[in-house]
N, C-alpha and C positions, 0 to 999 in steps of 0.2 A: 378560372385563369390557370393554365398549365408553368407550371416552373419551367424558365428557360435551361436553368441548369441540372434538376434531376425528374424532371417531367412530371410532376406528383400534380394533381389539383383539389391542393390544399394552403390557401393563401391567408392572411389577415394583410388587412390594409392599415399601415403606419402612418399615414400623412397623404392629404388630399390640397390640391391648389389647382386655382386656374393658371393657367399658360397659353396667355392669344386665347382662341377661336376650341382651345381643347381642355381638358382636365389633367394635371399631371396626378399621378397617384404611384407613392410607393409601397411597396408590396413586401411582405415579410414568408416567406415558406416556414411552412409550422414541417414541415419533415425533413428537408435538410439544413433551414435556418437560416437560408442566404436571403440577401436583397436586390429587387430589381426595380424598374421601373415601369409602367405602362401610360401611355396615353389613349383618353377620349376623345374622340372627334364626330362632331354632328355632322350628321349624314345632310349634303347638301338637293335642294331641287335642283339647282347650277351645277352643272358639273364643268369643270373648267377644260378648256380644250388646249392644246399646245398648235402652235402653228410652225412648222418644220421652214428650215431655211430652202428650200425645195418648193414653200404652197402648202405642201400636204398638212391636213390636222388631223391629232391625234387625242386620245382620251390624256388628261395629266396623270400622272404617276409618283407618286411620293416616293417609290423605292429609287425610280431612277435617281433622283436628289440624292439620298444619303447614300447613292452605292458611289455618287461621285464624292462625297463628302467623306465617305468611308477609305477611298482612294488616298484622296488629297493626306486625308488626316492618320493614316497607316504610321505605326511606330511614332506618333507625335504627342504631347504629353497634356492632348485634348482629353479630358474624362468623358465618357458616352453620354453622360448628362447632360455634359453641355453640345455636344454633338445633336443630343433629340433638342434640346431648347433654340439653337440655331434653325434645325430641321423645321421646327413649328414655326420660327419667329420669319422663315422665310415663305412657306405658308401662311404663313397672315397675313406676309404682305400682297401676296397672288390674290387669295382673297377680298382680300380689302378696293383692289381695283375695280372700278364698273363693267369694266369688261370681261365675257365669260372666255374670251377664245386670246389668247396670251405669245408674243413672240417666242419662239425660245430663245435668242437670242437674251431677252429680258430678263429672261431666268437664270441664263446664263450670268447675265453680268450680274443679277442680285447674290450671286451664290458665291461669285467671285467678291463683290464688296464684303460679305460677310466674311469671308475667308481672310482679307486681306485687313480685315481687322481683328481676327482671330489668331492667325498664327500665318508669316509670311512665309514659312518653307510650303507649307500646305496652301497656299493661295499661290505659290508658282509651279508647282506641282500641277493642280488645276488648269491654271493657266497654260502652261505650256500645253496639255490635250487639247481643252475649249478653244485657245486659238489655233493651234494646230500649226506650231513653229517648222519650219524647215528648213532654218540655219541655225547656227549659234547667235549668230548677230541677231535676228528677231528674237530670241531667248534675252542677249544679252540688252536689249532694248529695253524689255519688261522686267529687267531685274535692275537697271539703270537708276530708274525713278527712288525706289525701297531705298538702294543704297547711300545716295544724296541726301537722303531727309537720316541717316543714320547715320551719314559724316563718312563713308568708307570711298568715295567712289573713288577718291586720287588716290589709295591706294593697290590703285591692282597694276601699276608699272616694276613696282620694287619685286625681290626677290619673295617669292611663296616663304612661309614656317618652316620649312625643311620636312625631315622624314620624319613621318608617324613611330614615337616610341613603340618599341618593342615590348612594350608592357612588361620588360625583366627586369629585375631588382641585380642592383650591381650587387657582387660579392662582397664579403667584410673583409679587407686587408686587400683586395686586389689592387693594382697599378695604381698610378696618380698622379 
């Protein structure tokens, strides 16, 4: 196994666990001494097929998921951890279905449920691509719900916080 961070393949393995349908395992680099993580995954007979909103099917793709999850969760204060444990735990549940050939739609919305109990900037982030908003009012539709169950929505009539400090520290003895 190659270090993600200084390419050596020279690893020891620190901790091994299942996760769903894979192996988590972390990884210690004996030459630069960082830690990562890798996942196992059994090579399936099935291989699962995606069905396009179009008809068309396609092979599934695992990167497609986390390049949307990579998206969604961009600058959010998800650890990649739990990004790959989401990643698999949404994969188990594709798996776990009896059918080999899957909506995207379904995948859709499974990735959105996880999201949206994950972290809600990142689950409308998502959202607004996967549904493909084209006003604000369908945005503010899907941001509607989140805010009711958080007590905010009658607040959006009143006056906004004003302006973003200047992150400058007043002077000592100026005006007052």
């Amino acid at each position: 196994m190659r270090c993600p961070f200084c390419q050596q393949d020279n690893d020891k393995v620190v901790d091994s666990r299942a996760s769903g349908a894979a192996i988590r395992r972390r990884r210690e680099c004996l030459a630069c001494g960082r830690r990562y993580t890798t996942y196992e995954h059994v090579e399936r007979d099935v291989r699962l097929r995606v069905i396009k909103k179009d008809g068309s099917r396609e092979a599934y793709d695992r990167a497609k998921i986390r390049r949307g999850l990579d998206l969604a969760l961009h600058k959010r204060k998800v650890p990649t951890e739990r990004l790959d444990e989401m990643l698999q735990e949404i994969e188990d549940e594709l798996t776990a279905k009896p059918d080999a050939e899957i909506p995207s739609r379904a995948i859709g919305d499974l990735v959105m449920r996880k999201l949206a109990k994950e972290d809600q900037v990142a689950y409308v982030r998502f959202a607004s691509v996967y549904k493909n908003f084209q006003s604000p009012s369908e945005f503010a539709q899907e941001v509607k719900p989140m805010l009711a169950r958080r007590g905010e929505a009658g607040g959006a009539a009143g006056p906004g916080p004003g302006p973003a400090p200047s992150g400058k520290k007043p002077r000592a003895g100026a005006g007052g």
